[in-house]
N, C-alpha and C positions, 0 to 999 in steps of 0.2 A: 769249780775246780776242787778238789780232793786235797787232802792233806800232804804236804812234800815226805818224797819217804826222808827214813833217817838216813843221814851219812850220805846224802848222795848229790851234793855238791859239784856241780866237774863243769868242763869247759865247754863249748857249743859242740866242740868236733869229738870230745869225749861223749856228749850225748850221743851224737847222730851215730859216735860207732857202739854203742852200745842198744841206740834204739833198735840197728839191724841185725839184732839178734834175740832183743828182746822178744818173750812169750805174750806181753801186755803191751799198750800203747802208752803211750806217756807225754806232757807237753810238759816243754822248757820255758824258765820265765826266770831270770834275775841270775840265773847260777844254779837254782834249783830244780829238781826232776820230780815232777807230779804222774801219780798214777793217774790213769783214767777208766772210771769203773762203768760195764757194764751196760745197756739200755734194756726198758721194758719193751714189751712186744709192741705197744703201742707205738714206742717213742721206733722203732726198726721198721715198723709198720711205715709210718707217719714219711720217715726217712728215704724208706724205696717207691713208694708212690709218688714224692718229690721227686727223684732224680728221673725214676722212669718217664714222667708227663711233660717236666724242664727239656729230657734226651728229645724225645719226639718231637718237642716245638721248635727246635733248635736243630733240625735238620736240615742241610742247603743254607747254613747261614755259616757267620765265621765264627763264632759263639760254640762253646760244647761244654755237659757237665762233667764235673769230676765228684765222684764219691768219698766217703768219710777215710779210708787209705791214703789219700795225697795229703802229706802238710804243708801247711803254710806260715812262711818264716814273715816276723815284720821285721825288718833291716834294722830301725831304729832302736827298736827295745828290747831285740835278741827273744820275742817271745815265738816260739814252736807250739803252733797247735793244729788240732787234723778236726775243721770244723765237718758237720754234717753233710752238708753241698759247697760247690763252689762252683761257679761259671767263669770257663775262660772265654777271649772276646781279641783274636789275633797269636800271634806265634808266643811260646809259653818261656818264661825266663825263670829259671833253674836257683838256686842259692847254687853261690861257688863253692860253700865251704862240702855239701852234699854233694861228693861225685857219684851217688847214685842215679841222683836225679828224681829225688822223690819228695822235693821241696820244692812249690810254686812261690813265687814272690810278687805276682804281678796279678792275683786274681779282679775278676770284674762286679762278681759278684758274692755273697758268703752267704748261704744262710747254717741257723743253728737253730736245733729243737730243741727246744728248753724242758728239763727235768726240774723238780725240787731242789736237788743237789747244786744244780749248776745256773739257777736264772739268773741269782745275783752275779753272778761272774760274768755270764753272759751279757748281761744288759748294761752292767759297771766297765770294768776293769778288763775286760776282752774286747770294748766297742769301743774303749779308748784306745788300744792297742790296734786295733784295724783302723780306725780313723787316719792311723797314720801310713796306711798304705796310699801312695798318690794314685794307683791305679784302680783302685775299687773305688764304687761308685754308688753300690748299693748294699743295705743289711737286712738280712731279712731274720724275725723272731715269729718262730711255729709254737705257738701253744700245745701240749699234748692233752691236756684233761679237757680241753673246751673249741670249740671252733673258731679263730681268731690267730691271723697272720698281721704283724705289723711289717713294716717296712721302711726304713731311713735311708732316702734318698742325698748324695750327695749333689749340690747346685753350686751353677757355675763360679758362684763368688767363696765356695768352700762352705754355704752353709747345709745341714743335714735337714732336712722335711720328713715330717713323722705323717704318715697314713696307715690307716688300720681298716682291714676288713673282716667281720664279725657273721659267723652265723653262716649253716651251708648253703645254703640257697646263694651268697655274696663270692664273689671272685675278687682274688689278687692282683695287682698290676704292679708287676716287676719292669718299670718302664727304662731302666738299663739294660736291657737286653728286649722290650718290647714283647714280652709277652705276658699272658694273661692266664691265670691258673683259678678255676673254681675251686672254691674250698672242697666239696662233693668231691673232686679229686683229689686232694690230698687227705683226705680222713676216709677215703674210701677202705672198707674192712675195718674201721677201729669203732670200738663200741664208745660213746663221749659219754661220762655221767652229769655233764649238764650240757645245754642247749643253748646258746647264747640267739638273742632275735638276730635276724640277718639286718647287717649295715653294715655301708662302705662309707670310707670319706676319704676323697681322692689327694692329692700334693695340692695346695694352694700357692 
């Protein structure tokens, strides 16, 4: 996450009516309003190859993606953020306080591509923050510089399972939504400056 701007302080509904007119995106968290800066070609790359291959698999099912435009509020911690993917998985429930309608609250799945900027937030202080969605189920973390999707599955007793698949030749399993993404697809068009060897190691 980016530095809070100055002075800009305000209340959820003062966000949202301000976010709809903002020229920039911005995520709320505590009272505060965070710019959110820019992606490389990689990391936009990385982004529509996910959602296009997620669209396709997810066809005929009850499941659908949504792209980095839809936010998502966590009820408890009042945090607004517009992750990279999201997969809904049944009819979609709204934040009240957004009568746009352009706050999900119930997603199934999240992923997020990590930049320099943002991993520590990403993998800190955003995955605690999603934890507390009771309807997600699963997190997904896209590397940009190297070939390597981890994934924290949520289990029935509430505990999170880490699998990580490494290297292109290896595929993903997003086993909350049942599908199964080669890495080859999502790095498809991006040039990687290192090579990670291929290895998967499944939920135990």
């Amino acid at each position: 996450m980016t530095q809070p701007q100055a002075d800009r302080r305000c209340t959820p509904e003062e966000y949202l009516r301000r976010e709809r007119d903002a020229q920039t995106r911005h995520e709320y968290y505590h009272g505060e309003v965070f710019a959110m800066s820019g992606g490389t070609f990689e990391h936009s790359r990385i982004c529509a190859n996910i959602i296009r291959e997620l669209g396709n698999r997810l066809k005929g099912t009850p499941c659908g993606v949504q792209e980095r435009n839809l936010r998502i509020r966590v009820p408890r911690t009042m945090l607004y953020t517009y992750p990279d993917a999201s997969v809904l998985c049944g009819e979609p429930q709204f934040d009240p306080l957004d009568a746009g309608r352009q706050t999900l609250t119930n997603p199934t799945l999240v992923v997020e591509v990590l930049s320099p900027s943002t991993e520590s937030w990403d993998r800190g202080g955003k995955f605690d923050n999603y934890r507390l969605i009771d309807s997600l189920r699963e997190y997904v973390l896209v590397r940009s510089e190297s070939a390597r999707v981890e994934t924290f599955l949520r289990q029935p007793d509430g505990r999170w399972v880490f699998s990580v698949a490494a290297g292109l030749a290896a595929a993903a399993r997003f086993h909350s939504i049942e599908v199964e993404l080669p890495l080859a697809e999502i790095y498809r068009g991006v040039v990687l400056p290192e090579q990670e060897q291929p290895s998967a190691h499944p939920p135990v």
